[in-house]
N, C-alpha and C positions, 0 to 999 in steps of 0.2 A: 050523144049527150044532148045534140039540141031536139033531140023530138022527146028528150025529160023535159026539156024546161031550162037546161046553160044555158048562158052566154057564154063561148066564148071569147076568151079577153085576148089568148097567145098559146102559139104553138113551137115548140121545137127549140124555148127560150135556151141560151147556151150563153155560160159564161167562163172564159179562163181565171180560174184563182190564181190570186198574187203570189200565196204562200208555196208554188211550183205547179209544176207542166198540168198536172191536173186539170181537168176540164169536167165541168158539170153541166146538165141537160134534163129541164124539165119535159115532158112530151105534151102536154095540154095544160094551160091554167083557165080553168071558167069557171063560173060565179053562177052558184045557186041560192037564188035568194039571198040574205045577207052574207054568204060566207063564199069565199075566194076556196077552190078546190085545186089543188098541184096534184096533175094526176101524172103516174107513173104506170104505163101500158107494157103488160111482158105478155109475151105468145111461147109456148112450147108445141113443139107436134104433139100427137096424140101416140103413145104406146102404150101398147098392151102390159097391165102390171102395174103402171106408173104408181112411183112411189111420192112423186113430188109435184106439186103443182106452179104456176105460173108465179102467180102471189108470194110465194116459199123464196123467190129468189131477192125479195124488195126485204134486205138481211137491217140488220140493225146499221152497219155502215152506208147502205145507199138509202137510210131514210137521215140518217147524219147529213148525206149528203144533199137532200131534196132541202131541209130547213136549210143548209146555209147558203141553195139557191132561191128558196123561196123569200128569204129575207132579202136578196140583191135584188129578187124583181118589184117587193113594196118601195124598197127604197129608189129605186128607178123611177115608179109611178109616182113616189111622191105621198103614198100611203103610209099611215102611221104601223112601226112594228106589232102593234096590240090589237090590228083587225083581225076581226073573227078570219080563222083561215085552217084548213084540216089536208092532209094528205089521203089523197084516194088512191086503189089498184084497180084497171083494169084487166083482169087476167084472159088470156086468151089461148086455148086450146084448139087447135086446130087437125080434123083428120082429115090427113090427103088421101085416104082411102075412101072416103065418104062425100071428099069434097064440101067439106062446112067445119064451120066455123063454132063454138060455142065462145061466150062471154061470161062475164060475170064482172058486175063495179063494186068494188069493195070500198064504202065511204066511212070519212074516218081511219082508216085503216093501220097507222103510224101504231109502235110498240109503247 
């Protein structure tokens, strides 16, 4: 992300929610340009057939979940809830038969 042009601001931000044992976890938050990006990075191996990819698994509950971390990290900084700010996927497929990696940043990404 920093040879796009992020900055990164924070990684691996974690926070336990009050409302029970639950625990949420953004993996990257950087700023492009004016807008704050919560990215969420999923890897699957690579099989033959696959029906499903990395991005498929960021379901409508773990993007519930992203908002109501991304809201605890504004308010931490001190930033207002109305900054430009968007949920990104970075999906990651990996063949260990091949030994590489492929990517893909899905910006915006949120349902």
């Amino acid at each position: 992300m920093r040879n796009k042009g992020y900055q990164i601001l924070d990684r691996n931000y974690s926070k336990r929610f009050i409302s029970g044992p639950q625990k949420g976890e953004i993996d990257i938050i950087a700023k492009d340009k004016d807008t704050i990006c919560f990215v969420e990075v999923k890897t699957l191996q690579s099989i033959q057939g696959r029906v499903i990819f990395p991005e498929e698994k960021v379901d409508f509950q773990k993007q519930r979940k992203i908002i109501k971390m991304a809201e605890n990290w504004l308010r931490e900084k001190k930033l207002p809830l109305e900054s430009k700010w968007q949920i990104d996927v970075i999906s990651v497929i990996v063949d260990l038969k091949e030994k590489k990696a492929k990517l893909r940043h899905l910006k915006n990404a949120a349902v």
